[in-house]
C-alpha positions, -999 to 999 in steps of 0.1 A, spaced: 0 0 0 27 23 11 52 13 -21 15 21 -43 15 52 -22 50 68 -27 54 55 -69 21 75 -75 35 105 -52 73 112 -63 71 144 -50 61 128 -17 87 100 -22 118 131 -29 98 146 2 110 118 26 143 115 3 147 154 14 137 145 51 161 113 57 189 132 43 185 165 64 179 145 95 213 130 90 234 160 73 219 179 106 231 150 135 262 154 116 265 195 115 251 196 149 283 169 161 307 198 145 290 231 144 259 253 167 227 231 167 202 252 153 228 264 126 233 226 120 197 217 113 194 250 92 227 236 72 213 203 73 180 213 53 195 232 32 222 212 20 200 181 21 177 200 -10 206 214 -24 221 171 -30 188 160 -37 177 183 -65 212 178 -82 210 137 -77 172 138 -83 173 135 -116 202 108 -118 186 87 -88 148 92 -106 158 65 -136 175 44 -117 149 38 -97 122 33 -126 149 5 -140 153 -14 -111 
């Protein structure tokens, strides 16, 4: 259900893509840098990856 979910959503799916990649770009800023300017870089950097690798990861992910 959830798999039906996310293929019919992609921009949920690049959503939780956006998500699971800030959460851990913002542990790992917050180990080195101020916390709240760790989350901040964590978000932004997280978008910043993911709309430059979206479109490589996207047909990838259709092939396999």
């Amino acid at each position: 259900m959830f798999k039906n979910f996310f293929n019919s959503h992609p921009f949920i799916k690049n959503i939780s893509e956006i998500l699971i990649t800030a959460i851990s770009l913002g542990v790992w800023f917050s180990v080195n840098i101020n916390h709240y300017l760790g989350v901040f870089l964590g978000f932004l950097t997280a978008g910043i990856i993911n709309s430059v690798l979206g479109c490589s990861w996207e047909p990838k992910k259709k092939t396999a």
